[in-house]
Each structure stands twice: as structure tokens, then as C-alpha cells.
C-alpha positions, 0 to 999 in steps of 0.5 A: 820794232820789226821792219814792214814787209806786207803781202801784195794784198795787204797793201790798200786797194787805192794804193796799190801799184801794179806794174806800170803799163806805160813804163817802156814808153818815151816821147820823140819827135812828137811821138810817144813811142813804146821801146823795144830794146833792151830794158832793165826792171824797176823794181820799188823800194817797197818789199813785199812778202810773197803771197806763197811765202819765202823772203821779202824782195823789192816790188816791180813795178815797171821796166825802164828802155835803157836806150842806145846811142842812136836812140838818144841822138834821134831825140836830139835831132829832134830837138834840133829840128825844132829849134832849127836855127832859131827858126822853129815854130816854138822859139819864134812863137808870141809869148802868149802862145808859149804861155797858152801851151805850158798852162794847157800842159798844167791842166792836163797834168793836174789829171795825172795826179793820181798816177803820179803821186802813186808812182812815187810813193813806189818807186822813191818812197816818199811818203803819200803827203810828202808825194802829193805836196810835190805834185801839186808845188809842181803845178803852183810852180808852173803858174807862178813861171806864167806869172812871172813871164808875163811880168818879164814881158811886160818890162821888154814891151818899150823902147829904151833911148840913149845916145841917140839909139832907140833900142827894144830889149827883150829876152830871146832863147838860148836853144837846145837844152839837155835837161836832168833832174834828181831821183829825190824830187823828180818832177819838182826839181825837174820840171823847175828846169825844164818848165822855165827851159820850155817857156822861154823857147828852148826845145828840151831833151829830158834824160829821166833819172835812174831812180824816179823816172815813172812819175814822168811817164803818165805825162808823155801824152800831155807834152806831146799834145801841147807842145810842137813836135820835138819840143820835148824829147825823153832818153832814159838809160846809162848817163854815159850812153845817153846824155853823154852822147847827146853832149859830145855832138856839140849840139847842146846849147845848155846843160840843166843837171841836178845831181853830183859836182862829179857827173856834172864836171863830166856833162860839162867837159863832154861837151866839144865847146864848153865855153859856150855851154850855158850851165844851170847846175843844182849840185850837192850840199852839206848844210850845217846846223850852228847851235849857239849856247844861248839857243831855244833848244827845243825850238833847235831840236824840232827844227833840226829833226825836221830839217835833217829827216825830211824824207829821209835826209835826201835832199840837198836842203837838209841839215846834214851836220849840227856844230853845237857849243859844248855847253849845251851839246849833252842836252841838245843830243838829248832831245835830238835822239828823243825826236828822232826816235818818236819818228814813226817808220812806216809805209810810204801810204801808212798816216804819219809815216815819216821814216820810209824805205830807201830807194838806192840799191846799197844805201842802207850799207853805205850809210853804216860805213859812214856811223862805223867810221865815225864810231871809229873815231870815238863816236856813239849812236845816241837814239835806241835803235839808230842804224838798225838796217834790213833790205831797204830799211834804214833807222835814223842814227844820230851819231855824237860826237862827230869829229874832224876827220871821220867822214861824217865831218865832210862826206855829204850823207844824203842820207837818215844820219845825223851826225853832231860835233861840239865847238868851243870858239865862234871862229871854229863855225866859219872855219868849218863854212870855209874848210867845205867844198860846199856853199849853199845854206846853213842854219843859226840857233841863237838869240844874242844878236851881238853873237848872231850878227858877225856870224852872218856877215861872214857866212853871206860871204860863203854861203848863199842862204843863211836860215835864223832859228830855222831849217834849211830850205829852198822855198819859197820858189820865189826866193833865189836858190842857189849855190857857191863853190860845189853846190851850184852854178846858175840861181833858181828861182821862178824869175831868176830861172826865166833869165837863166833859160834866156839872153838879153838881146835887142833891136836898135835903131838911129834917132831918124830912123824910125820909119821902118820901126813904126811901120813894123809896128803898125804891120804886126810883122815882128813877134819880137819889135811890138809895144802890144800888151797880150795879157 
């Protein structure tokens, strides 16, 4: 089946996106502005057939500032100035009116849907369902994070007493907050940082990705109008030019990076002062799939489908490696290979669309170096068709069987290939777990509880989630996420992230001492010493 490149006016009027009016603006200091330095294209991963003929090429749609240093040390100096010591307005702000000021941003964001789920579709390629469900977990996030810190708020609203000192613990910011999001979920996983940052008093530079970044765009007015000046700050650009700079002033407090453990090693050690750098790192994984002899195969396969291929494989979250007993490997590849080839390879907007173009410039390449190494090593392309590539195009491979050495074996793909190992021994499972640089999740599919339950005792030992008879995940937002080894640092989830953007601290007083707190009280002098419930 031939590959999809429409004509312009082919593509449905709706769901068109021209190039984007507002992609050379960034926000600074309570201003958005419109940058005039050098700019690069942003060009879709959607190709498009000329309307006067000739070959395919990739869709502009927008031009993203490649800011300078200066550019991005007056975004932080910004953010400085808002935090001022801990004095600003927003960090010593009531709770209620951070809380008030991050749900006016939620409803003014909810106006940008539209924008923003084209935007997506466009730029990344995910496909129109899977962009709208982001954008509106997006959302449910945000209100879950009010929910959460108003619950947080509530626990600090009394004095504790012990050993003759009564004391008032509440969480308080940590301060200025370099923020990076992924290209692969660039307003979810984003602002999952970002919101929790803002919430707690931090003032945020956000470093936009190299992929993804226009989502964000449409909101620029919305962040500027909702919160106090340079409480959100945008730089986009080279990592090193931008965000490297930010960090190499000292001036950072906290890092919030999603992406590579290398880029971060990099952010972090940029810093002149690690030691006291606040790290919340989402980072690689390479999540297994454990197929037990005794497992429902079909339930396996359509787990598994789903699990690897969800947009495309390009998430952390995906299973990115099946280890399948050798009893029952042949026919375990058998219905993997029949499910991915029923997959439906379209259009981002087309219905059922579940294959979709790539938005990495080189990816399709990269990822055929990784099947021909493991065919190399005596693997196979199981599903008719797998591996096919054109332009941005990619058709799902399922690679089998992937042995101890090829790259597959190790190599995170992010990426529509699917590489499958046979084992023989149960030891084998928890020596691959160990053997990875990567702790976030895996998988089991099995029904012998005697065979099930050692080996999720010793994988909670490596790892931080482990998912029976289904895929690997990060929801609900409600449940820690998180990582060991490589794959992490800091948990996320919406009141795990609440702690990690804050610290403890706290007014004590001596038994007898009282008077001057009752009279803070009575007063209303102090945000921070009050038994007041504001909700």
C-alpha cells in the first residue's frame, strides 16, 4: 500500500493548517513579543504533493526564533525579578490567588483548543484523537493539581506541638524553574511540570522543544494576561544557546527536563552549583513486555499492539522490548505480526488513522539501522511490509527473534519497531531488568500466581512500576510516575509533583510565646501563619 502525500487542497478544510501567524512570537516579562532574529522553518511531518506537480516535501507550517543568549538571559532575568528573592508578588501571593490565576489560565486555554489540537496533528503527527485526548487530559490535569493543592493546604492550616514548640509547616517555593518539555507530548508532559511549578510560587522559563513547540504558541496571551509579569518566560532555540546559558548563571533553582539522561547529565552539570539544583527529570525507558508460557495470548498481543505502537512507539511508556517463553514465542509472533499489520497507516486527521508520519528529521533511517543490525544478527521482519519507509513514512517492523547483542536488545527505539526475544528461564527476565541502564516499568502476562508473584518481588526492586496482563502506562496522573536508574529522577504525579516543585518549612514558637502568633493571626499580617480555610 502506497504511502499518503495529498495536495494542499485535498486535505479537509477544517483541518488544514496554514502557516501559523503567531510562530515567531514568545512571551518575556509579561510581554509577548514577535522575534525578529534569526528564525528556522517549521516544517510538518505531513508531506504534501505540489499543486503544480514535482515530489512530496514536508508542509510549512510556521518559523520558530532561534534566540541568542541574551535573548534568553532576559527571559531569565525576568523570572528573576519575579521571584526577587522570594519577595515577589506570586511567590508570597495567598494560595487561593495562585489557585484563582492557574484555573483563569485553564479556562482561557480551553478557547484554544482548536489551534492547538491542529497544531499538533501537524507539527508532531499524532493522530487528531490522540491530540485532542492530550489536550483536554491537559486540562483535567490542571484542576486535578488545584484540587490536589487545595487538599495540601488544608493538612499545613494548624500548629503542630511537640517538645514544648508549636510550629506551623506549610510547603513554600524553591524559586526560579528552567522548564523542558518532549516533542512527543508537548503540552501534557509539559505542562505536568510547568502548571505544578507555577502553583507553588516558582516563576518558570520555558525552553519550548525543537519538535512541537507551536501547541504552546496559541497560549502566550493566556499566560501573559493570568499571570504577574515574568512569571512565565519562553526561549526556543539551540538547547545549548538557550537553556544552557540559562544554567550556566547559577541563577536556576530547579531544573524540570523531559527527554535523554545525556541532554540532562548536561543541564545538570551546566549548572555552576549542582548541589543545590532541585532535579525533576523524566528521562528514557525501555520498558519490557514479559510473556509467561501459560499467558492469554490474545489478551497479550492486543495489549502488547497497543502498548508498543501507540502513536508510533514514541513514548517512554511504550513497550519497547517482548521477552516471550520459546513455548509459546511462534505463536505469540504470529498474532503480534497479524495486529500490527491491520493497523490502519493514514493521515493524522483521517478516522482510524493509527500509523502516522514520523516528525524527527532521519528517523525513518535510523530506525532501519536498528532492524538491519538485528537482522544481522539472525533476526527477521515478521509482518508483510514491516519497515517499508518513504520521506517521513515508517511501517511498523516486528523484528523476531532479537538476541543479546543487536541493538534492539538494549537500544531505547522510540520508535515503530518491535523487537521480540525468546527466554528459556524465569532468571533470565530479572537478569534483563538488572542488566538495563533503565528502571521505569514493565509488563507481565501470565495466570500462574506461583510463577507471577517472585517475579514481581524482585522487579519492584528495579523497577517502579510493574503492569499484570496489561501495557505500560503513566496514568492515572493520580498515581506516582516515575523512575529509577536512567529513567528518572523526582516522582510525578499531581500531588507527588505539588512536593517536588515546593519544601517544607516552618514557623516555630516556644510554649508561652504565643502572643505574638495569635496577634498575627487575629491581624491577618502573614499569608503563610493563618488557620483560615480559603476554599
Amino acid at each position: 500500500m502506497a504511502f499518503s502525500y495529498p495536495k494542499a487542497g485535498e486535505v479537509p478544510a477544517a483541518q488544514f493548517q496554514p502557516e501559523y501567524a503567531g510562530s515567531l512570537n514568545h512571551l518575556v516579562d509579561g510581554e509577548v513579543r514577535a522575534w525578529g532574529g534569526k528564525a528556522e522553518p517549521v516544517e510538518s511531518c505531513v508531506m504534501l504533493r505540489p499543486e503544480g506537480g514535482g515530489a512530496p516535501a514536508r508542509h510549512r507550517i510556521g518559523r520558530l526564533p532561534q534566540m541568542d543568549e541574551a535573548a534568553s538571559l532576559a527571559a531569565l532575568d525576568a523570572a528573576v525579578r519575579a521571584w526577587d528573592r522570594g519577595r515577589g508578588r506570586w511567590p508570597t501571593m495567598p494560595v487561593k490567588g495562585r489557585i484563582d490565576a492557574v484555573r483563569q489560565f485553564a479556562k482561557r486555554m480551553v478557547e484554544k483548543r482548536a489551534e492547538c489540537v491542529r497544531l499538533l496533528m501537524w507539527e508532531i503527527g499524532k493522530t487528531l484523537k490522540d491530540s485532542e485526548k492530550e489536550f483536554d487530559r491537559t486540562v483535567e490535569y490542571i484542576e486535578g493539581t488545584v484540587q490536589a493543592l487545595k487538599e495540601l493546604d488544608r493538612t499545613g492550616n494548624r500548629f503542630s506541638i511537640d517538645g514544648g514548640i508549636a510550629a506551623m509547616i506549610r510547603r513554600s517555593p524553591l524559586g526560579v524553574t528552567l522548564c523542558l518539555g518532549p516533542f512527543n507530548y508537548p503540552l501534557n508532559e509539559t505542562f505536568t511540570t510547568l502548571i505544578p511549578a507555577i502553583i507553588m510560587g516558582n516563576p518558570v522559563v520555558m525552553k519550548l522543544p525543537r519538535y512541537g513547540a507551536l501547541c504552546t504558541l496559541p497560549l502566550l496571551e493566556a499566560f501573559r494576561d493570568c499571570f504577574p509579569r515574568g512569571v512565565v518566560n519562553t526561549v526556543s532555540g539551540d538547547g545549548p544557546t538557550t537553556a544552557g546559558t540559562v544554567q550556566r548563571t547559577g541563577k536556576v533553582d530547579v531544573l524540570a527536563f523531559i527527554g535523554s539522561s545525556r541532554a540532562a547529565d548536561i543541564l545538570k552539570h551546566g549548572h555552576p552549583a549542582p548541589h543545590r539544583l532541585r532535579s525533576v527529570l523524566g528521562l528514557g525507558a525501555k520498558n519490557p513486555a514479559f510473556v509467561m508460557p501459560d499467558a492469554d495470548l490474545d489478551l497479550a498481543a492486543a495489549e502488547g499492539l497497543v502498548g508498543a505502537l501507540s502513536f508510533n512507539g514514541q513514548r517512554c511508556t511504550a513497550l519497547k522490548h517482548f521477552l516471550v517463553h520459546r513455548s509459546i514465542a511462534d505463536a505469540f509472533v504470529a498474532k503480534l505480526a497479524a495486529g500490527v499489520s491491520a493497523l490502519k497507516v493514514a493521515l493524522p486527521w483521517e478516522d482510524g488513522a493509527k500509523i502516522t508520519p514520523l516528525p524527527e528529521h532521519g528517523k525513518a533511517e535510523k530506525l532501519w539501522g536498528y532492524v538491519e543490525d538485528a537482522v544481522k544478527n539472525g533476526a527477521k521482519v515478521v509482518n508483510p511490509g514491516g519497515g517499508e519507509r518513504e520521506g517521513t513514512w515508517f511501517r511498523p517492523a516486528v523484528v523476531f527473534p532479537v538476541v543479546k547483542g543487536a541493538q534492539l536488545w538494549s537500544t531505547e527505539q522510540f520508535g515503530p519497531v518491535v523487537p521480540v526475544s525468546v527466554y528459556d528461564r524465569d532468571e533470565e527476565l530479572f537478569d534483563y531488568v538488572v542488566e538495563s541502564p533503565y528502571g521505569q516499568q514493565a509488563s507481565i502476562f501470565g495466570r500462574d500466581a506461583k510463577k507471577v508473584g517472585p517475579l514481581v518481588d524482585v522487579l519492584v526492586n528495579q523497577l517502579c512500576r510493574v503492569n499484570l496482563n496489561a501495557q505500560c502506562q503513566r496514568g492515572p496522573d493520580s498515581f506516582p510516575f516515575t523512575g529509577r536508574k536512567d529513567s528518572a529522577e523526582g516522582t510525578l504525579s499531581i500531588s507527588d509533583a505539588l512536593r517536588v516543585f515546593s519544601i517544607r518549612a516552618m514557623v516555630a514558637v516556644k510554649e508561652g510565646g504565643e502572643q505574638i502568633v495569635s496577634d498575627m493571626l487575629m491581624q491577618r499580617t502573614s499569608n503563610f501563619v493563618r488557620t483560615d480555610f480559603l476554599f
